[in-house]
C-alpha positions in Angstrom: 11.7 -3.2 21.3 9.4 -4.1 18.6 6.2 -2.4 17.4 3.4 -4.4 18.4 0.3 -4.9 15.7 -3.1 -7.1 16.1 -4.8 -7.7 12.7 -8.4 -7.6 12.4 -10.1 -10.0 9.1 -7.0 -11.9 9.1 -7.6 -14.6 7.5 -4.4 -16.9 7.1 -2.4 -14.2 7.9 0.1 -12.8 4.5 -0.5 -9.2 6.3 0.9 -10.1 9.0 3.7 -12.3 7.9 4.9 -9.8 6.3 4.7 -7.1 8.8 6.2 -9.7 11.3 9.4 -9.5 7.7 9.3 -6.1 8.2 10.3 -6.1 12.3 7.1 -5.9 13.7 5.6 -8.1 16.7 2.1 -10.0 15.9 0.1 -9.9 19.0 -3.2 -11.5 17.7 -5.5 -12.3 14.3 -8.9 -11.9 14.2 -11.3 -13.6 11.8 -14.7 -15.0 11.1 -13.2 -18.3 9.6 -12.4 -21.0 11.7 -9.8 -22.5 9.1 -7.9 -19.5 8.6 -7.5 -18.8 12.3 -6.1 -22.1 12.0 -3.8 -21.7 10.0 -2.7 -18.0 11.0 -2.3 -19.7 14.8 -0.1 -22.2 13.4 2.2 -20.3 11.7 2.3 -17.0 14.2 2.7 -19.2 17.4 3.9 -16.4 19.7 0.0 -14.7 18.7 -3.3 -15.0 20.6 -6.7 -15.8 18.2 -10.2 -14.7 18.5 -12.8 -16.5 16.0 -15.9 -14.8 15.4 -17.8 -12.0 14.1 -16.0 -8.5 14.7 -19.7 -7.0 15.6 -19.5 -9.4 18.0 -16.1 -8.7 19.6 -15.9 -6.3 22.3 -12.5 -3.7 22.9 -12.2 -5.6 26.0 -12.0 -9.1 25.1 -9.4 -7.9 23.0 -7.4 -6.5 25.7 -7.6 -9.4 27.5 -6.2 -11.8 24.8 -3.0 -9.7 24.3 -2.6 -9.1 28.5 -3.5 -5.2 27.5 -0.2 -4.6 26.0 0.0 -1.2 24.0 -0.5 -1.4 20.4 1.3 0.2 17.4 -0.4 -0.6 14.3 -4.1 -2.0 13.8 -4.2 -3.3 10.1 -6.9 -5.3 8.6 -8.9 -6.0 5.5 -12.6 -4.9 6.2 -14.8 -7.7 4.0 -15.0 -5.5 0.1 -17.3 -7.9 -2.2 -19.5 -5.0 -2.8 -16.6 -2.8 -3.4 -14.9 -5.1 -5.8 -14.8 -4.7 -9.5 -15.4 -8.2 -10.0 -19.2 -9.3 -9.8 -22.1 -7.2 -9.0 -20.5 -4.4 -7.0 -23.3 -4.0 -4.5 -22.7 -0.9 -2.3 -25.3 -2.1 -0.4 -23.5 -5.7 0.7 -24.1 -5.5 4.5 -20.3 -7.1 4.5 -19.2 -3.4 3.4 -20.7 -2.1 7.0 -18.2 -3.8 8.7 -15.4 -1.1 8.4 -17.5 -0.1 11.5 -16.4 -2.4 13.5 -12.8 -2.0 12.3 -13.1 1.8 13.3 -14.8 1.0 16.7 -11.5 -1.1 17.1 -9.3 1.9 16.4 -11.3 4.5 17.8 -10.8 2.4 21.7 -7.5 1.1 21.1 -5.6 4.7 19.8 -2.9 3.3 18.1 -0.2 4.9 16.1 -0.9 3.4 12.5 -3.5 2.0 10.7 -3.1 -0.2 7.4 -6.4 -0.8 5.7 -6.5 -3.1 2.3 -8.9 -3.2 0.0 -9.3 -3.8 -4.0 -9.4 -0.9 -6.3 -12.8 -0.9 -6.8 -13.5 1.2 -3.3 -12.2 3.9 -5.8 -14.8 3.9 -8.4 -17.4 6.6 -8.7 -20.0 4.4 -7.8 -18.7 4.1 -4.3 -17.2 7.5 -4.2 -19.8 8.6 -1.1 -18.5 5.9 0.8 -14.9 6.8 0.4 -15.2 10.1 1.4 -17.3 8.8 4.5 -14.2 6.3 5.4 -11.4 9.5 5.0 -13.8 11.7 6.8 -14.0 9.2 9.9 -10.7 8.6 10.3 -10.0 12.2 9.8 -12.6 12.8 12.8 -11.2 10.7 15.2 -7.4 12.2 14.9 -5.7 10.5 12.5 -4.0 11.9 8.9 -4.8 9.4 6.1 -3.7 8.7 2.7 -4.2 6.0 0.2 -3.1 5.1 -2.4 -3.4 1.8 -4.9 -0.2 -0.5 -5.2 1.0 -3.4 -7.5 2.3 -6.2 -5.7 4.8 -6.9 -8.5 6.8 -3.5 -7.5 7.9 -5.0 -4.2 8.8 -8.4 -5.4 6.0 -10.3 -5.5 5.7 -12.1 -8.9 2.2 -11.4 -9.3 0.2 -8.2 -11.0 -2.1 -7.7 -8.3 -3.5 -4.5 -7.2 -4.7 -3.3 -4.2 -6.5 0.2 -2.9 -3.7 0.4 0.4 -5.4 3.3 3.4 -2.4 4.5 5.9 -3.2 6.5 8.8 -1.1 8.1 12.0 -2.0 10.4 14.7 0.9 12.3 14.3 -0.7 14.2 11.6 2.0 13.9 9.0 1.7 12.6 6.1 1.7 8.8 5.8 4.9 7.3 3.6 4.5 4.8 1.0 6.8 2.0 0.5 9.6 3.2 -2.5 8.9 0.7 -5.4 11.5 -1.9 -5.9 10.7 -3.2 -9.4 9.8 -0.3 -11.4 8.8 -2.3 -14.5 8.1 -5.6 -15.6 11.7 -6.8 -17.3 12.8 -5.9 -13.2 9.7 -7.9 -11.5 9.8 -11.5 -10.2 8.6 -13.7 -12.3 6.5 -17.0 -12.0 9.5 -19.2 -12.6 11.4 -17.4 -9.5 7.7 -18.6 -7.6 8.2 -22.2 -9.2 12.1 -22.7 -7.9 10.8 -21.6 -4.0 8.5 -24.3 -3.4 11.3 -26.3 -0.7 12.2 -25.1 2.5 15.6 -24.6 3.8 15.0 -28.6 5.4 13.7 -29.9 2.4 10.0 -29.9 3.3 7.4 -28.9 0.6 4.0 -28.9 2.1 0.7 -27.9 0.4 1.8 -29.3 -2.9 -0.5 -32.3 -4.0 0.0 -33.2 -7.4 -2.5 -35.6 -7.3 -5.3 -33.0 -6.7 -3.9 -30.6 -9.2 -5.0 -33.4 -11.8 -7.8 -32.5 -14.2 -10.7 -34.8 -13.9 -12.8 -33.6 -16.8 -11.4 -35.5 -20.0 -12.4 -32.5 -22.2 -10.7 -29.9 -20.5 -7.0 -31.8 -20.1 -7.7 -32.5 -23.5 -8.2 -29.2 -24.8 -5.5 -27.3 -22.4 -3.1 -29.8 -23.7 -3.2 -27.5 -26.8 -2.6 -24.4 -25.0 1.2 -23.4 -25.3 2.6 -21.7 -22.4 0.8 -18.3 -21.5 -1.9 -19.0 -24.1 -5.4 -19.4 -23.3 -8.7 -19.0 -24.9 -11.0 -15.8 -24.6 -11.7 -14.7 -28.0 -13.0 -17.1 -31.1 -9.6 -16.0 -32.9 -8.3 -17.6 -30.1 -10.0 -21.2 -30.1 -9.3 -21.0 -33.6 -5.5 -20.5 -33.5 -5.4 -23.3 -30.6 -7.7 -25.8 -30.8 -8.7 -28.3 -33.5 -12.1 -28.2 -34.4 -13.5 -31.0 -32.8 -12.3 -29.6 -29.2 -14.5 -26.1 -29.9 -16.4 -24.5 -27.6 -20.1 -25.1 -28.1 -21.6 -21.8 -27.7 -22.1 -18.7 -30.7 -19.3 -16.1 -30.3 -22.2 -13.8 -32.2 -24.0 -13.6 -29.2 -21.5 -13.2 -26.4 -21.5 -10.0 -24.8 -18.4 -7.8 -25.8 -18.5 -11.6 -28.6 -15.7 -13.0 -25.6 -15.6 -14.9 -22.3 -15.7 -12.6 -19.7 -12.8 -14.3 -18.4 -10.0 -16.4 -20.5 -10.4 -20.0 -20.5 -7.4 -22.7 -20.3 -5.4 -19.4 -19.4 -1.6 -21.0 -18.7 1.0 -18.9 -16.8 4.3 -17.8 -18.2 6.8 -18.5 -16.6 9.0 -15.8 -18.1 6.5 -12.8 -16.6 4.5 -12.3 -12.9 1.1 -13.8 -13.0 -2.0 -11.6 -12.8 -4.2 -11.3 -9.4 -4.4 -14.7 -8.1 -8.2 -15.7 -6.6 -9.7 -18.2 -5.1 -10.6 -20.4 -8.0 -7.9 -22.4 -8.8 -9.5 -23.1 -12.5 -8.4 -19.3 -13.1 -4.8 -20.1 -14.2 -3.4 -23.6 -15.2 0.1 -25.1 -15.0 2.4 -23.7 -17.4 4.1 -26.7 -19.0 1.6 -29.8 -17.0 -1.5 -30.4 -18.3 -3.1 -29.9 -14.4 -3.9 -27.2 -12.1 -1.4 -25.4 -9.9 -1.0 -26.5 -6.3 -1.6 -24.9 -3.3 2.1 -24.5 -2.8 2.7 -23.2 -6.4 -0.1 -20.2 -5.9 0.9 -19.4 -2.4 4.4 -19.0 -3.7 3.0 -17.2 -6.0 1.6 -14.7 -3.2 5.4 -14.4 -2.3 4.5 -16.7 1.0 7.7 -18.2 2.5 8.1 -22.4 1.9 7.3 -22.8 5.0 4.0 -20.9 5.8 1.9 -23.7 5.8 -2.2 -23.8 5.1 -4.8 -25.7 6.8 -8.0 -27.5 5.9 -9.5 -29.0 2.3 -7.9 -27.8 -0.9 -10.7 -25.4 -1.4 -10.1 -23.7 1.5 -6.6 -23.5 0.7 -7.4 -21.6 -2.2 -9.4 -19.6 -0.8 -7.2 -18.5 2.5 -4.1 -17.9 -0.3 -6.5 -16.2 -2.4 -8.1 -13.8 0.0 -4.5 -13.1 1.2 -2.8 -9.9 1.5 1.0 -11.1 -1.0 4.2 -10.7 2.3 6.3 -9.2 0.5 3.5 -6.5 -0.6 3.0 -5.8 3.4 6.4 -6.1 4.5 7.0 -3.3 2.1 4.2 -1.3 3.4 5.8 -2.4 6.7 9.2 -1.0 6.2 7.4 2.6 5.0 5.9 2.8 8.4 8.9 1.7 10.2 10.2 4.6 8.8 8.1 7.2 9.0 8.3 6.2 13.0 11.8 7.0 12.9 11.2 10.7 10.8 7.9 11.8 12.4 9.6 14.4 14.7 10.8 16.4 11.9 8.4 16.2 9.6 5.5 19.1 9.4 1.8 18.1 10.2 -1.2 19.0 8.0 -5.0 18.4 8.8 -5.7 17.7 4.3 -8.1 15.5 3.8 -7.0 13.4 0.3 -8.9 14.5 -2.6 -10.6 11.7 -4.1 -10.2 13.1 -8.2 -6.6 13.2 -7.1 -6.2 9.9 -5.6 -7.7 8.0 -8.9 -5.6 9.9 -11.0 -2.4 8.7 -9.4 -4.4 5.5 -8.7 -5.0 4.2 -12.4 -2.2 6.1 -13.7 1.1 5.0 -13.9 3.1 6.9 -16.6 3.1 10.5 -16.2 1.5 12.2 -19.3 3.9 13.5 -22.2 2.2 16.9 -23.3 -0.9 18.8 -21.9 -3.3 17.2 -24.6 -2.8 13.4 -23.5 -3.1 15.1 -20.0 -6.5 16.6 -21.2 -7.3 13.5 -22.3 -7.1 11.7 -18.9 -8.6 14.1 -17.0 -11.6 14.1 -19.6 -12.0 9.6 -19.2 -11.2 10.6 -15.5 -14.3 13.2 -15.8 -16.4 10.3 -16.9 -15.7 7.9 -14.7 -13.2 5.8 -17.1 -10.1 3.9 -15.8 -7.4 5.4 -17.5 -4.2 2.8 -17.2 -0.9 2.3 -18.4 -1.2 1.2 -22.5 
């Protein structure tokens, strides 16, 4: 019998696709977005849907939608704009309250896991009170919790994204983490293995209109058309060694901050190496050889989302349901790692340790273990002040 999840802030639904890769049974998806419901109910027939505002949601209409069938695993992404590292990182953003709700869910419904995704910036100092609050909670209503950050291009996802992963079990054992698959970047999928798994097995290749990937703007097709593959434009060096002058940016490198865009312009992928974190713009990262924006398709494969898991509604909101998404193969790793702890939890010893937070940045933002105890000084010094340390 399969272990049956529900998955709270759904949206579209990569979490659960690839728990559903990794054996598990999806009984419902829960989300505030009407369009990603949509498209989470068309591609996980066999599961109930509830749209609407978790605060709004009571234990009980939940039990009804899945006909009060015992649950395994609740996962979910609790809303993180003002945890993320991108924009104004507002600890305040009401949105952040919601993990709330998501405990309220847990606390009623006792199940045996719990994934909860998040970006990386939930690990900065600045929101290192709320952290410890989350780890606490959990910790209070009987449930051992670790987390840890991942890369999605370990597990076979051709894309450099990163996410802050929190496991939890009542079993009070200590949660496993997926073994990594790719261990460096010459191993990792790249964008070209995204670009040849566009068609499904039938032929079908859905999401993929070429004729809204076209650049509308004269001035921009004109300038990317100079940008070689993987190039793009941040620094004046930059538009220098790619564009001729007459296609310059009109603005004075002088007084930029940091004298750069804060994020690279005309940026093309390569498709010799994974892409970086995919968003929901889709003026974020450009065609690689075609003077036009990626599709819908091309991102989504990106994400490692099968051929044919197909997205609903405009364009836009197909950017921003493949954007938002949790990458399959990234949770049908995370998948397999519970699947087997299941299977080891009776002989493994419990412990009541509550993660240390120092501890969990440092193996956070760290991937290469120092060489001698004075770059391992060093870390713990940029750690001290609240630096990222990553791999050089």
């Amino acid at each position: 019998m399969k272990n049956k999840f529900i998955d709270l802030f759904s949206g579209a639904g990569g979490m659960s696709c690839g728990l559903e890769m990794a054996g598990f049974e999806c009984l419902l998806g829960v989300d505030s977005d009407p369009i990603a419901i949509q498209t989470f109910q068309l591609n996980h027939k066999n599961a109930e849907t509830i749209v609407g505002d978790l605060r709004e949601i009571s234990v009980e209409t939940i039990q009804q939608a899945i006909g009060k069938q015992k649950i395994d695993l609740v996962c979910g992404g609790p809303p993180c704009q003002g945890f993320s590292t991108i924009g104004q990182n507002n600890h305040q953003d009401q949105r952040n309250f919601l993990f709330w709700e998501f405990l309220r869910i847990i606390k009623s419904l006792k199940p045996d896991y719990v994934i909860m995704e998040n970006v990386t910036g939930l690990l900065s100092r600045k929101n290192e009170v709320t952290l410890n609050v989350i780890l606490e909670s959990f910790t209070q209503i009987g449930y051992k919790v670790d987390i840890k950050v991942l890369s999605a291009h370990h597990y076979g996802v051709p894309e450099k994204r990163r996410r802050t992963i929190l496991l939890a079990n009542r079993f009070q054992v200590k949660n496993l983490y997926p073994e990594i698959l790719f261990s460096n970047e010459e191993e990792a999928r790249t964008v070209a293995w995204a670009l040849e798994n566009l068609i499904t097995d039938q032929g079908d290749i859905f999401n993929h209109d070429i004729e809204q990937a076209q650049i509308t703007n004269s001035l921009e097709k004109k300038r990317l058309s100079y940008i070689p593959e993987g190039g793009s434009v941040r620094y004046e060096k930059d538009q220098k060694k790619y564009l001729p002058p007459e296609l310059w940016f009109d603005i004075n490198w002088e007084q930029l901050l940091e004298r750069r865009f804060r994020e690279a312009k005309l940026r093309r992928l390569d498709r010799a190496t994974s892409a970086g974190t995919i968003n929901t713009s889709r003026t974020t990262y450009y065609h690689p050889t075609e003077n036009r924006y990626l599709t819908a398709r091309e991102v989504a494969a990106i994400q490692s989302f099968p051929a044919n898991f197909i997205f609903c509604g405009t364009v836009t909101q197909q950017w921003r349901q493949i954007g938002n998404a949790v990458p399959p193969l990234m949770a049908k790793a995370i998948g397999q790692g519970i699947l087997n702890l299941d299977q080891q939890k009776e002989n493994m010893e419990t412990t009541i340790e509550i993660p240390k937070i120092d501890e969990i940045r440092a193996e956070a933002f760290t991937y290469r273990k120092p060489k001698n105890k004075k770059s391992d000084s060093l870390q713990l010094k940029l750690l001290a002040k609240g630096s990222t340390v990553v791999d050089p």
